[in-house]
C-alpha positions in Angstrom: -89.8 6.8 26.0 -90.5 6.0 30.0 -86.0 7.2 30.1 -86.6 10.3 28.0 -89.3 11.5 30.0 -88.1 10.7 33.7 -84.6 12.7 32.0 -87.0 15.3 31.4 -88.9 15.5 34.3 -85.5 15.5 36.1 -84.2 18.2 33.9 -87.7 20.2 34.6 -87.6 19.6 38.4 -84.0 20.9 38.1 -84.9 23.7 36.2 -87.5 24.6 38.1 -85.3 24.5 41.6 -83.0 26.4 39.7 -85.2 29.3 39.1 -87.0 29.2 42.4 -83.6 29.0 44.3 -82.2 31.5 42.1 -85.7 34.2 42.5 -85.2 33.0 46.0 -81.8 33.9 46.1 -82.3 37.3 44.4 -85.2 38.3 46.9 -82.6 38.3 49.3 -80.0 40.3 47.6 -82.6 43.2 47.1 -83.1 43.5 50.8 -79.7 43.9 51.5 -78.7 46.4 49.1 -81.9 48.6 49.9 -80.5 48.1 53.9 -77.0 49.2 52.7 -78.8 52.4 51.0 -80.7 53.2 53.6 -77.3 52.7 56.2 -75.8 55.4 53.7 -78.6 57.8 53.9 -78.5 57.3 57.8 -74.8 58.5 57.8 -75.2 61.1 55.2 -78.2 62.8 57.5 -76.1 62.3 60.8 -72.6 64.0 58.9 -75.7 66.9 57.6 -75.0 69.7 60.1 -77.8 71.8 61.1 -77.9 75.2 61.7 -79.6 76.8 65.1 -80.5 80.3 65.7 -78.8 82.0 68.6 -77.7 85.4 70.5 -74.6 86.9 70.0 -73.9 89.7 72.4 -72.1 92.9 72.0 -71.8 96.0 73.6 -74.0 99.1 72.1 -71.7 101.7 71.2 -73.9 104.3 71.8 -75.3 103.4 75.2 -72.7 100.9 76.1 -74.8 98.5 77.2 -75.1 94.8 76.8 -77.4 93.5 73.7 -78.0 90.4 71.6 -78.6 90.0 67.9 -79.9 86.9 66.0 -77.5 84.8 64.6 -77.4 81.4 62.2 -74.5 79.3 63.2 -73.1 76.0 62.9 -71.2 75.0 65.3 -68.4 77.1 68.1 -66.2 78.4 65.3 -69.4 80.1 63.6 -69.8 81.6 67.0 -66.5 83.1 67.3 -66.7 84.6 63.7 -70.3 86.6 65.1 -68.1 87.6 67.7 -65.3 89.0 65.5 -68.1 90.6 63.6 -69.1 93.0 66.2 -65.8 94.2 67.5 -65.9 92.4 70.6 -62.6 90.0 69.6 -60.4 91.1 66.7 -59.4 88.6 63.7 -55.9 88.0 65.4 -58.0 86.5 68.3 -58.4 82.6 67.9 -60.6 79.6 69.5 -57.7 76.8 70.0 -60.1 74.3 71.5 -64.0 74.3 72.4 -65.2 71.0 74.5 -68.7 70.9 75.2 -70.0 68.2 78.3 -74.0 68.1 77.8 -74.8 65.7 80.9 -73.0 68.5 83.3 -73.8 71.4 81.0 -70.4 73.0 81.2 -68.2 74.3 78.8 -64.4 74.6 78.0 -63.0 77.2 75.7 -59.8 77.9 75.0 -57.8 80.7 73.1 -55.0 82.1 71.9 -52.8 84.9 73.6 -53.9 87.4 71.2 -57.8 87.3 72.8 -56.1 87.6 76.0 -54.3 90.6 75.4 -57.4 92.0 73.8 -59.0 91.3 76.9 -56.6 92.6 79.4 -56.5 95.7 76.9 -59.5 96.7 77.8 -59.2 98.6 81.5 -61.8 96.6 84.3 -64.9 97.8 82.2 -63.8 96.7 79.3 -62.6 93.2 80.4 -66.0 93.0 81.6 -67.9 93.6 78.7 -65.8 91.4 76.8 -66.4 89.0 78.8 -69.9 89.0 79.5 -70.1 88.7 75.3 -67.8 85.8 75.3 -69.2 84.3 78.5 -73.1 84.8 77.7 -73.1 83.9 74.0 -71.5 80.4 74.4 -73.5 80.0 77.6 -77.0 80.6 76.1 -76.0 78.6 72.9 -75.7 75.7 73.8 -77.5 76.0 77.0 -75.6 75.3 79.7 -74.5 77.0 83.3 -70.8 77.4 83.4 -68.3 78.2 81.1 -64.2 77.3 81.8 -62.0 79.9 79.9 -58.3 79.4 79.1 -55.7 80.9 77.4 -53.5 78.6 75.4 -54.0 76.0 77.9 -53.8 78.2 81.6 -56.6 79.4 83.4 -57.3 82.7 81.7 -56.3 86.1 84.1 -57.3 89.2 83.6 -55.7 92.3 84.3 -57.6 93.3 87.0 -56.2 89.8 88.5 -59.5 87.5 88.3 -58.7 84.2 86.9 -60.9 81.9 85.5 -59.9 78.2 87.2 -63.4 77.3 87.5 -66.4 77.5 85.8 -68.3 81.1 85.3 -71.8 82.0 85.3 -73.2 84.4 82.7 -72.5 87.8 83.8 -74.8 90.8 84.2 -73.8 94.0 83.6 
């Protein structure tokens, strides 16, 4: 009897570490899974982009002078369609590369030879205007001071000979 019991307080004790071990064991693995979840809901909310609110401008047909209208966007390219929208850059006109550098609050945009031939289209007022739309509604979107704009990888010039190697303010008109 005294070696059938001590068996079965072994087997019990056994048992016993078994289960705590194994509870133990499965505490853990909860934790971990819940971590990996909440890892995946971190990346799914930072690959969630968010739209803003900001001011496209155009130029009033009427009085031809500079205005804004409200805009949703996403991101540059959103931008670029609002510009399309109004008239101010036609659907042959393309953004080829948009860098944005927060810390100095500067921009590069670059486009395709079609948006500069619309621009040098346009007689010195024009260009202007064009410009200022281009110029202002990247500016104030993402909030910075100077904007770099290039035409398939050149400084951009315009007809009336002013070429963009630097950075440009927004423009007043």
């Amino acid at each position: 009897i005294d070696m059938k019991s001590s068996k079965m307080t072994v087997l019990i004790g056994v048992i016993s570490v078994v289960i705590i071990i194994g509870s133990g064991c499965e505490n853990n693995i909860s934790p971990d899974n819940t971590k990996v979840t909440q890892t995946e809901q971190d990346i799914a909310k930072d690959n969630r982009q968010t739209t803003k609110n900001i001011k496209i401008y155009y130029i009033n047909e009427e009085t031809g002078s500079l205005q804004t209208k409200e805009a949703e966007i996403l991101d540059e390219k959103d931008i670029w369609r609002h510009l399309q929208d109004t008239g101010i850059i036609t659907e042959d006109c393309q953004l080829l590369e948009f860098s944005l550098n927060e810390s100095e609050k500067k921009i590069d945009l670059d486009f395709n030879k079609a948006t500069g031939d619309r621009i040098r289209s346009m007689g010195i007022t024009g260009e202007s205007e064009i410009l200022a739309c281009i110029i202002n509604t990247y500016l104030d979107a993402y909030e910075c001071d100077g904007i770099k704009l290039a035409e398939e990888g050149e400084p951009l010039e315009t007809s009336s000979g002013a070429d963009f190697n630097g950075y440009s303010s927004k423009i007043e008109l």
